[in-house]
CHARMM-style PDB file with segment names, atoms N, HN, CA, C and O in Angstrom:
ATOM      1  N   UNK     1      12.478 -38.823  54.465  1.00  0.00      PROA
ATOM      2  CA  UNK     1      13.424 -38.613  53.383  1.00  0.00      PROA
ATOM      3  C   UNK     1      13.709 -37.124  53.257  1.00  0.00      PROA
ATOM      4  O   UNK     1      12.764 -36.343  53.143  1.00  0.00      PROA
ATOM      5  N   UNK     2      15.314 -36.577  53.277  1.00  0.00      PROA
ATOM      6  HN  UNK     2      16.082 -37.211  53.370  1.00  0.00      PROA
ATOM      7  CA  UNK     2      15.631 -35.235  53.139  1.00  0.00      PROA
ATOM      8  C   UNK     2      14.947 -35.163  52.059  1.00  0.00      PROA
ATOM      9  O   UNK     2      14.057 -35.937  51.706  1.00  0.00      PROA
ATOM     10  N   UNK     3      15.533 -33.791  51.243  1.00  0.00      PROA
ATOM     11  HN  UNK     3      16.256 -33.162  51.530  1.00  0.00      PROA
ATOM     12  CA  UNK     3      15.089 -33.086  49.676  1.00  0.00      PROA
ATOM     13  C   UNK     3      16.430 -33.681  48.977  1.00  0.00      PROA
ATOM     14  O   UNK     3      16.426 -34.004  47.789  1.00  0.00      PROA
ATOM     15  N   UNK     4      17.470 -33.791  49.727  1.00  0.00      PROA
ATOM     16  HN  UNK     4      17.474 -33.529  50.692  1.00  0.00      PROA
ATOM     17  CA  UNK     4      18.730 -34.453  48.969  1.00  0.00      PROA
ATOM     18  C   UNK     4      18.287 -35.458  48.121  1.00  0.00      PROA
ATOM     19  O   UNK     4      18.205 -35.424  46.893  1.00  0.00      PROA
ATOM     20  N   UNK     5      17.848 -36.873  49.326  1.00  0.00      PROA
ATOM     21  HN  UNK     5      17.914 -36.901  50.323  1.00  0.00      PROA
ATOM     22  CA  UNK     5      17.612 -37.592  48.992  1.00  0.00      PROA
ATOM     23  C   UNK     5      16.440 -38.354  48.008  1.00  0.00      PROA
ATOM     24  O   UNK     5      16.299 -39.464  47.494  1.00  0.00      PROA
ATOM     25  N   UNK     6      15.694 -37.077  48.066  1.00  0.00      PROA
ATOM     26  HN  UNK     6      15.808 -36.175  48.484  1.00  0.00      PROA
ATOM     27  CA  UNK     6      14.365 -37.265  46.889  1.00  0.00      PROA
ATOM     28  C   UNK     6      14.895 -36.869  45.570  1.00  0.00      PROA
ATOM     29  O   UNK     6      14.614 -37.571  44.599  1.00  0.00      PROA
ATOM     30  N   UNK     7      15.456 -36.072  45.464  1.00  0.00      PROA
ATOM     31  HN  UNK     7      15.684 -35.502  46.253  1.00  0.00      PROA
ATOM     32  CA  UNK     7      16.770 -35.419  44.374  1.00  0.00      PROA
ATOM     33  C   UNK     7      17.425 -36.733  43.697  1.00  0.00      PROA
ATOM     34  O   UNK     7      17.468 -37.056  42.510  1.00  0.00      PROA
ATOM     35  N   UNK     8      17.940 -37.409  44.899  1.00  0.00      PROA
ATOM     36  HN  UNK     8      17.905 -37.146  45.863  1.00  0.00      PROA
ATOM     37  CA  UNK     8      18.943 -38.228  44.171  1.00  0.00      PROA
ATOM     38  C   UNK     8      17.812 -39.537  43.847  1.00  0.00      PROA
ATOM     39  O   UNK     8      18.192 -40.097  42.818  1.00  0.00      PROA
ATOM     40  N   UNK     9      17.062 -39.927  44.175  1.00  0.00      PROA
ATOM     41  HN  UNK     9      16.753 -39.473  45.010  1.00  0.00      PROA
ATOM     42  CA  UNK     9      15.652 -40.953  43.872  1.00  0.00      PROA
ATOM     43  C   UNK     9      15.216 -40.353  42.459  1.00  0.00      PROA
ATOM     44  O   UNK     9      15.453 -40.971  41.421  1.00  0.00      PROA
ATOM     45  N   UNK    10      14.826 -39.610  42.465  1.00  0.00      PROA
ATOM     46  HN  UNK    10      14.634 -39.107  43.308  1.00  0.00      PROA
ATOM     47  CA  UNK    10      14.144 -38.374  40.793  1.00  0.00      PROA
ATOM     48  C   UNK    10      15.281 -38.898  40.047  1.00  0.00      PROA
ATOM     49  O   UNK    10      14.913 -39.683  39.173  1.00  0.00      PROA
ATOM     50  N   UNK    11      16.635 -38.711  40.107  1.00  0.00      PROA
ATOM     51  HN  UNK    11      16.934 -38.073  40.816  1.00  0.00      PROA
ATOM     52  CA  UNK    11      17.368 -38.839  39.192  1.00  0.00      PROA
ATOM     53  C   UNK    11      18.135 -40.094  38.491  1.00  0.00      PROA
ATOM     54  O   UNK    11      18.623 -40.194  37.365  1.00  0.00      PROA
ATOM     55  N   UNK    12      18.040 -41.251  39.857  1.00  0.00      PROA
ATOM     56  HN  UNK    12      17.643 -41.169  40.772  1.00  0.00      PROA
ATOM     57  CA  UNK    12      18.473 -42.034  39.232  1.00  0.00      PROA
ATOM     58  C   UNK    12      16.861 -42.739  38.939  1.00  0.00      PROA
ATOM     59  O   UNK    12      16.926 -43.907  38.555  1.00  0.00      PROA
ATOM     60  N   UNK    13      15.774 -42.300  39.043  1.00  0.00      PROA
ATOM     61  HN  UNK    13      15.721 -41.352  39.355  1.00  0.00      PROA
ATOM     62  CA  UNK    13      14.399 -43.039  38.104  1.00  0.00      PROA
ATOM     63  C   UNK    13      14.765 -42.617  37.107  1.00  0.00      PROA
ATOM     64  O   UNK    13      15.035 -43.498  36.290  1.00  0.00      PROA
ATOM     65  N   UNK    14      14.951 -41.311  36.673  1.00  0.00      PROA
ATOM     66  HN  UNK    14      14.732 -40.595  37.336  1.00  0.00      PROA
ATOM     67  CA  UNK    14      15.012 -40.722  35.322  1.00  0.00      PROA
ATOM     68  C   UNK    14      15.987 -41.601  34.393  1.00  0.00      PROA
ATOM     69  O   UNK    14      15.687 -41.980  33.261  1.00  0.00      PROA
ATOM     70  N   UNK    15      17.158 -41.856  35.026  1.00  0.00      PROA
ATOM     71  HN  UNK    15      17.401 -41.549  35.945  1.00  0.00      PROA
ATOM     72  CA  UNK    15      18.535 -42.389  34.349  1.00  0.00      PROA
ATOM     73  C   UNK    15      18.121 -43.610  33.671  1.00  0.00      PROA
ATOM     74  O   UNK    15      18.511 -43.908  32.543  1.00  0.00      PROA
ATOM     75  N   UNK    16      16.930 -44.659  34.722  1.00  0.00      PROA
ATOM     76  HN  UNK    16      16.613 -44.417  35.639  1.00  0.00      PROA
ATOM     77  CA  UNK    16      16.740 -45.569  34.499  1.00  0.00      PROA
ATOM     78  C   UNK    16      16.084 -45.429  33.330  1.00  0.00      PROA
ATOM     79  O   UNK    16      16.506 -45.828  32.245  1.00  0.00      PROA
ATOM     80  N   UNK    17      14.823 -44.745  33.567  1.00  0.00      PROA
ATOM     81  HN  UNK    17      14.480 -44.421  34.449  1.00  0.00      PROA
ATOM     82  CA  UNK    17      13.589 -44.609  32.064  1.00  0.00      PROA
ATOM     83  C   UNK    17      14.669 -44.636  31.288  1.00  0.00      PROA
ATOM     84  O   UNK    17      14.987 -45.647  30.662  1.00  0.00      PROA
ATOM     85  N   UNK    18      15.225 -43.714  31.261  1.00  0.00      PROA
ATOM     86  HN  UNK    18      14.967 -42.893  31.770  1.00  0.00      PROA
ATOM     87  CA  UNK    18      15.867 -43.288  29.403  1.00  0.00      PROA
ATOM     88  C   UNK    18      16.466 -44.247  29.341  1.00  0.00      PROA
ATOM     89  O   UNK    18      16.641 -44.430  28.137  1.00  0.00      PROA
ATOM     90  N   UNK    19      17.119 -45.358  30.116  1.00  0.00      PROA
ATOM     91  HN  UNK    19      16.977 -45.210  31.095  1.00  0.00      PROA
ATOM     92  CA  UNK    19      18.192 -46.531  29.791  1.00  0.00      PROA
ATOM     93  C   UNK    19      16.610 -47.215  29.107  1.00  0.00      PROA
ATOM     94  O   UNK    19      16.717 -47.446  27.903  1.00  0.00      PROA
ATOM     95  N   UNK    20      15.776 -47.416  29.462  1.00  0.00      PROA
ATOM     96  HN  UNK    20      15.689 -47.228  30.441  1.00  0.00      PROA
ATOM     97  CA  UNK    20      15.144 -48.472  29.732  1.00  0.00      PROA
ATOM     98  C   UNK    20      14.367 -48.117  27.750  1.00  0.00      PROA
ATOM     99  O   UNK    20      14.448 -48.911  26.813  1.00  0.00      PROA
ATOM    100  N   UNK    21      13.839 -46.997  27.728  1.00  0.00      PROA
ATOM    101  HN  UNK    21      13.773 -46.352  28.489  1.00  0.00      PROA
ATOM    102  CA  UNK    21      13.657 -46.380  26.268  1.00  0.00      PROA
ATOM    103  C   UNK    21      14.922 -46.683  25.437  1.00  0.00      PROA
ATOM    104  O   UNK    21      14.671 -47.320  24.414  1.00  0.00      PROA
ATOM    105  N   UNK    22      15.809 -46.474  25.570  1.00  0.00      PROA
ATOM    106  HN  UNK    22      16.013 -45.956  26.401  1.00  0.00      PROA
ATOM    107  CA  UNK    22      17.151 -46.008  24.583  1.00  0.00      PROA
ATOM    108  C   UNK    22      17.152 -48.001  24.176  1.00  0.00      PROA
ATOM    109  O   UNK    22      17.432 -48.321  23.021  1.00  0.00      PROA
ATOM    110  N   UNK    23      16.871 -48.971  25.077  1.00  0.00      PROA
ATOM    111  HN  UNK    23      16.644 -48.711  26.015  1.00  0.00      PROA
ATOM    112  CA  UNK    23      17.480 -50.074  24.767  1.00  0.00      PROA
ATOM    113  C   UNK    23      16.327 -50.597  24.393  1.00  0.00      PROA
ATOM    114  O   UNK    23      16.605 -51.611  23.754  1.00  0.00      PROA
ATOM    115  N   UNK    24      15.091 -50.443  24.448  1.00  0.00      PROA
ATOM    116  HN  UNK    24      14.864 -49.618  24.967  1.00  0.00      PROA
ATOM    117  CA  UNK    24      13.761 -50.832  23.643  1.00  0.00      PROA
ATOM    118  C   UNK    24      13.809 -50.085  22.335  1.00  0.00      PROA
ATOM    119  O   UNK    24      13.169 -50.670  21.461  1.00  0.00      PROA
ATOM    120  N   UNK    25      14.360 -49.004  21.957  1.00  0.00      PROA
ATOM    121  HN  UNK    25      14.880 -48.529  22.666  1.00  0.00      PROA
ATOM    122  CA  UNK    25      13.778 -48.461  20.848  1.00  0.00      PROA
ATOM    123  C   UNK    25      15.256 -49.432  20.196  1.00  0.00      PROA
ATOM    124  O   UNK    25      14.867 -50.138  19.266  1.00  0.00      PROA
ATOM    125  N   UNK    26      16.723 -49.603  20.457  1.00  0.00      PROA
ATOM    126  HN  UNK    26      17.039 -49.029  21.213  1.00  0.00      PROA
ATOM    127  CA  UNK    26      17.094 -50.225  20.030  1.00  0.00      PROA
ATOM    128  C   UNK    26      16.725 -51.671  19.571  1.00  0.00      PROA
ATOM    129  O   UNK    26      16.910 -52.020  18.405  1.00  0.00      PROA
ATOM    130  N   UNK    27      16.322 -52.310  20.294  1.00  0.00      PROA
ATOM    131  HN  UNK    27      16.172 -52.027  21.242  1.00  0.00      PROA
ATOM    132  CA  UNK    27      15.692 -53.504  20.271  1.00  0.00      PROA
ATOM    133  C   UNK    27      14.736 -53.921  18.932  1.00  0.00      PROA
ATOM    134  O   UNK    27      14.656 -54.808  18.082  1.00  0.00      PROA
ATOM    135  N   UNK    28      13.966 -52.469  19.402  1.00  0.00      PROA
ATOM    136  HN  UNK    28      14.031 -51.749  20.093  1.00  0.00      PROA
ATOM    137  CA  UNK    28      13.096 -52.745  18.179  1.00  0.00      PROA
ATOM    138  C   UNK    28      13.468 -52.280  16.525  1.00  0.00      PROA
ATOM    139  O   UNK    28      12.688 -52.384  15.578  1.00  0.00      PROA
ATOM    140  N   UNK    29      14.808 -51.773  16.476  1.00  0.00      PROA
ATOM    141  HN  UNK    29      15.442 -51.689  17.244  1.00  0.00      PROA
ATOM    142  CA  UNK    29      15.116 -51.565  15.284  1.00  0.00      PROA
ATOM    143  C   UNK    29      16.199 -52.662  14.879  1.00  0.00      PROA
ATOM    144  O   UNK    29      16.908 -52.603  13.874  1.00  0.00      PROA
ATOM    145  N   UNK    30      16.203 -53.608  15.774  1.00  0.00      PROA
ATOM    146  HN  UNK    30      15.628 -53.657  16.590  1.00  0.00      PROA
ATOM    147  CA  UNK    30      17.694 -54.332  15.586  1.00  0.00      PROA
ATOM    148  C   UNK    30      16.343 -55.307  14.213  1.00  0.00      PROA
ATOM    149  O   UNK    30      15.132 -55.518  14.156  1.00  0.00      PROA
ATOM    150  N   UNK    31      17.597 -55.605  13.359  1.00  0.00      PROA
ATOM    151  HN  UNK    31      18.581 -55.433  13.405  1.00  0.00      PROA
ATOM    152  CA  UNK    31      17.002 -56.506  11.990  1.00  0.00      PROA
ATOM    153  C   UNK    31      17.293 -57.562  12.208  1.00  0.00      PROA
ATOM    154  O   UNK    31      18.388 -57.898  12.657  1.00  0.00      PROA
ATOM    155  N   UNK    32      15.917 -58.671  11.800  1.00  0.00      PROA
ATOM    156  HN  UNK    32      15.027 -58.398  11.435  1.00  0.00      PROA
ATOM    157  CA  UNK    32      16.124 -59.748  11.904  1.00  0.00      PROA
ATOM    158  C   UNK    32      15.890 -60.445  10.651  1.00  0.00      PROA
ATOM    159  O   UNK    32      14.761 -60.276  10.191  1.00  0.00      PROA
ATOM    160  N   UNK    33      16.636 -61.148  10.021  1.00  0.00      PROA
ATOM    161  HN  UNK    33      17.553 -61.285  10.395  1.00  0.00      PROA
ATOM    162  CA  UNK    33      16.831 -62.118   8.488  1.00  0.00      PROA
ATOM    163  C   UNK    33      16.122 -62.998   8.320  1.00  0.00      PROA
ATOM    164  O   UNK    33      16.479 -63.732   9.241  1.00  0.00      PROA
ATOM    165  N   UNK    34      14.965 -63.769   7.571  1.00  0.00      PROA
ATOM    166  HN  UNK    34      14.675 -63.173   6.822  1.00  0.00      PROA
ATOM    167  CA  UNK    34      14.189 -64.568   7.875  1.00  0.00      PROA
ATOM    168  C   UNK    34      15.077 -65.355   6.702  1.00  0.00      PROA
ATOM    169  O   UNK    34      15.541 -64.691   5.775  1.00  0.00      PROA
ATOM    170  N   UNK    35      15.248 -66.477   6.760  1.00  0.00      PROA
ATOM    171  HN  UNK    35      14.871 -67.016   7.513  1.00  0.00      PROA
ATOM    172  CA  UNK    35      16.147 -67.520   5.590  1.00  0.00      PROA
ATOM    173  C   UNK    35      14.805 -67.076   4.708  1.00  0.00      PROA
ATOM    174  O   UNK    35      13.701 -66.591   4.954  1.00  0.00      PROA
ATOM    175  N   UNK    36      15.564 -67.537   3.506  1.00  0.00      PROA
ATOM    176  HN  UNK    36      16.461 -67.931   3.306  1.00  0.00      PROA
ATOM    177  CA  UNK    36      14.505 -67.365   1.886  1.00  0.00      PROA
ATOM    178  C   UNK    36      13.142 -68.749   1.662  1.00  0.00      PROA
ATOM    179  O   UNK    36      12.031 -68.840   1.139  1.00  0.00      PROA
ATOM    180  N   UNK    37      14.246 -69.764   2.545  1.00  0.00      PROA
ATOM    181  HN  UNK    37      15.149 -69.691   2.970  1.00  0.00      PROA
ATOM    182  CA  UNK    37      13.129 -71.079   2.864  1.00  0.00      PROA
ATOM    183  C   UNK    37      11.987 -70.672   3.505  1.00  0.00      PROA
ATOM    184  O   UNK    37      10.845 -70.504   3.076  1.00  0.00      PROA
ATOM    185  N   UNK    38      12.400 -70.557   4.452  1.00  0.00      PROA
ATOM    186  HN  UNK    38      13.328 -70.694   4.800  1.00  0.00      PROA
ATOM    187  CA  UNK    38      10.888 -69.530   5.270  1.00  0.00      PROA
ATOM    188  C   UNK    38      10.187 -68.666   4.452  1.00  0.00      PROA
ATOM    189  O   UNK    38       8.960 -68.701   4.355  1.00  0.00      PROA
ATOM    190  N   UNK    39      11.065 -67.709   3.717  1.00  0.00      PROA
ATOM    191  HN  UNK    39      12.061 -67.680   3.795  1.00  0.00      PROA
ATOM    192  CA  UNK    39       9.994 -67.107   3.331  1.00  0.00      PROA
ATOM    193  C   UNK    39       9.173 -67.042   2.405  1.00  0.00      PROA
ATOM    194  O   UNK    39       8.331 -66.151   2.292  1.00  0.00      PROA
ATOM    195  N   UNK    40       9.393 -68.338   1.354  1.00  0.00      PROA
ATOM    196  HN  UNK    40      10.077 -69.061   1.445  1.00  0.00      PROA
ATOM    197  CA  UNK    40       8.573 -68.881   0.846  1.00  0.00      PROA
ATOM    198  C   UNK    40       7.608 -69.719   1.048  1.00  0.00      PROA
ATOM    199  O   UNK    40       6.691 -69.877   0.242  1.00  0.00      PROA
ATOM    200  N   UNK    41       7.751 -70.543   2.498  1.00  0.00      PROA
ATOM    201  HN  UNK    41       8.496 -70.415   3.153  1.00  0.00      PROA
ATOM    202  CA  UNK    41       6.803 -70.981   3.178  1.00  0.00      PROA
ATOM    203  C   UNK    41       5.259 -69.948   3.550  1.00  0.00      PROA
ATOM    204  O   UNK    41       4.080 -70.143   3.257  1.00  0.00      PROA
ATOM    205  N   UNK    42       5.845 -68.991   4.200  1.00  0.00      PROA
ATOM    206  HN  UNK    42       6.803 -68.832   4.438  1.00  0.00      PROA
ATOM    207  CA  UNK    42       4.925 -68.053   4.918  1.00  0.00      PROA
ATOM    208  C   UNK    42       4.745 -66.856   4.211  1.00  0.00      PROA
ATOM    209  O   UNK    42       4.600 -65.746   4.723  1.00  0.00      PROA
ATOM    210  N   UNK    43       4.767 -67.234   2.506  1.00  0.00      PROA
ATOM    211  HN  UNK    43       4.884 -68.136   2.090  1.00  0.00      PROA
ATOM    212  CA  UNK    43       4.061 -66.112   1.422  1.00  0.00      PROA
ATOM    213  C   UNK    43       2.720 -66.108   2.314  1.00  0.00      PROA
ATOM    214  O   UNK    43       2.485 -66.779   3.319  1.00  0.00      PROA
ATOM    215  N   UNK    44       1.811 -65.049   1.586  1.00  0.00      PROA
ATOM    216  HN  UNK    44       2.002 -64.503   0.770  1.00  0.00      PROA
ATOM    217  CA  UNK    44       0.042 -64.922   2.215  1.00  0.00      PROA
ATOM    218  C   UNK    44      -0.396 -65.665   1.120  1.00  0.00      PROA
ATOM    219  O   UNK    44       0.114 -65.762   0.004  1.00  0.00      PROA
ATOM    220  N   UNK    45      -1.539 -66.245   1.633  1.00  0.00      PROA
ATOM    221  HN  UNK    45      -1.954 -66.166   2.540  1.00  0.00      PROA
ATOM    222  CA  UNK    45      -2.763 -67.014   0.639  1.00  0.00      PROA
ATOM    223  C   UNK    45      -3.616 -64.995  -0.249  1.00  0.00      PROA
ATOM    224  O   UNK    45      -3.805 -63.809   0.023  1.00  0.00      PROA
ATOM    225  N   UNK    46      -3.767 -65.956  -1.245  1.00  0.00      PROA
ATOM    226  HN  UNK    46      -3.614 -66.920  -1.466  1.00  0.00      PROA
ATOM    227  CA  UNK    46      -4.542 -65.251  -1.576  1.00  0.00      PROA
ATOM    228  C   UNK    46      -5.873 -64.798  -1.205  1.00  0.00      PROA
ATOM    229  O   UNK    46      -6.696 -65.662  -0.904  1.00  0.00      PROA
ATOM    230  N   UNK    47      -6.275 -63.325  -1.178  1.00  0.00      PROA
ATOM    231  HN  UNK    47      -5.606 -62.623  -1.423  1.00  0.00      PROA
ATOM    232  CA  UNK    47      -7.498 -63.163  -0.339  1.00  0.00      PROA
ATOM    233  C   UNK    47      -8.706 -63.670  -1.146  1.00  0.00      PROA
ATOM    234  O   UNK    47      -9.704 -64.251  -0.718  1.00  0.00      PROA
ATOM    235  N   UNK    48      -8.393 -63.322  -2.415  1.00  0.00      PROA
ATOM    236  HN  UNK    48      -7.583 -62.850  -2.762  1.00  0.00      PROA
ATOM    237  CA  UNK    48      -9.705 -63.617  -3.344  1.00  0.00      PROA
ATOM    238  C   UNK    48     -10.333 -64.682  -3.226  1.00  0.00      PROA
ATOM    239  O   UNK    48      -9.655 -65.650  -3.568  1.00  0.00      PROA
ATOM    240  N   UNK    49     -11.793 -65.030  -2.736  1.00  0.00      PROA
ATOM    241  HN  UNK    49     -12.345 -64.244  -2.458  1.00  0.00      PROA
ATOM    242  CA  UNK    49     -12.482 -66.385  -2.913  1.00  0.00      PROA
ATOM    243  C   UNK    49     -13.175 -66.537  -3.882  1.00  0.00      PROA
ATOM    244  O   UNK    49     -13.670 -65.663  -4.594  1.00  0.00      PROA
ATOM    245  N   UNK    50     -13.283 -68.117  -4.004  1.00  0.00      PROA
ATOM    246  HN  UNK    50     -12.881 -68.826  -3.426  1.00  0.00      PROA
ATOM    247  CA  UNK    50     -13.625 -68.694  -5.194  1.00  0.00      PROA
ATOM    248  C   UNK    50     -15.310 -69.220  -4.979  1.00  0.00      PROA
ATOM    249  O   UNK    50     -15.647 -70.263  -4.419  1.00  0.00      PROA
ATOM    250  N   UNK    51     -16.258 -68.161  -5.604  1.00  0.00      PROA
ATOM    251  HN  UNK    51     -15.984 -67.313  -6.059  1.00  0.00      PROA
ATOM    252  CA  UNK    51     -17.147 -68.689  -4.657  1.00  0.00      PROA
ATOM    253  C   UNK    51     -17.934 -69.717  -5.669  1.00  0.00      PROA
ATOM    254  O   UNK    51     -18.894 -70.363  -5.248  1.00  0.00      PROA
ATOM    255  N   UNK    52     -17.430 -69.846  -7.173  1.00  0.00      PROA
ATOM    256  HN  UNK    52     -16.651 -69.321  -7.515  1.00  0.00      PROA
ATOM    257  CA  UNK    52     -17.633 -71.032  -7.894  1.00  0.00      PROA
ATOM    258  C   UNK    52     -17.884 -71.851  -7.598  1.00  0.00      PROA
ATOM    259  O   UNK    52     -18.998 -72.365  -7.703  1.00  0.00      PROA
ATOM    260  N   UNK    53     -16.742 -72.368  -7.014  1.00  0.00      PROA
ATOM    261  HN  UNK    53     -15.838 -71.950  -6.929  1.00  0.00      PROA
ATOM    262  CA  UNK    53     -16.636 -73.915  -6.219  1.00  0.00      PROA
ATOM    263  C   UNK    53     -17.559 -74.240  -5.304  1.00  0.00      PROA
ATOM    264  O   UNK    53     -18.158 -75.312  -5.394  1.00  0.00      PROA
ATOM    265  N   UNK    54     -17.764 -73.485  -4.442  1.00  0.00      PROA
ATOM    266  HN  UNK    54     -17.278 -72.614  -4.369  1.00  0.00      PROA
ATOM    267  CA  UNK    54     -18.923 -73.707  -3.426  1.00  0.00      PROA
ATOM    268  C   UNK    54     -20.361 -73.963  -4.073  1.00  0.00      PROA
ATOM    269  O   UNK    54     -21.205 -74.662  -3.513  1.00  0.00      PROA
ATOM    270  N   UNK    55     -20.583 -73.267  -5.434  1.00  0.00      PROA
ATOM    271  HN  UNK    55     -19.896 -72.700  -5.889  1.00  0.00      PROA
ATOM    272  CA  UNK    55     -22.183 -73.427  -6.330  1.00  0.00      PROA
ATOM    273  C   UNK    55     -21.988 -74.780  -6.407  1.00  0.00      PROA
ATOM    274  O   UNK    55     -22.647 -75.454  -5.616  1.00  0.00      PROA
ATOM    275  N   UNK    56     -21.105 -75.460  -7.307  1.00  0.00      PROA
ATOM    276  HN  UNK    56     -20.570 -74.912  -7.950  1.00  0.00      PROA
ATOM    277  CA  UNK    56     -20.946 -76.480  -8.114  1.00  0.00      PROA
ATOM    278  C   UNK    56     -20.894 -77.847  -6.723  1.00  0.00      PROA
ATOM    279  OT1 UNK    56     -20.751 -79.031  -7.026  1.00  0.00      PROA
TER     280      UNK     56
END
């Protein structure tokens, strides 16, 4: 391989990374809507235990 051609290899890797970053960091900011049904389904339990119940 000339030096040209290592030149032009370096640059289009580079082109790629940053495509490859620029459309993941998009990705990960794109918003996603959960319906209100859902998200009353998948409230959290409460952490607090009841350790009453277990005496009795």
């Amino acid at each position: 391989m000339t030096r040209k051609e290592l030149l032009i290899a370096a640059i289009l890797t580079l082109i790629t990374v940053c495509a490859w970053v620029i459309f993941d960091i998009a990705h990960a900011r794109s918003k996603v809507e959960i319906p209100q049904k859902i998200q009353e389904i998948i409230e959290p339990i409460s952490p607090d235990f009841n350790t009453q119940s277990l005496e009795d």
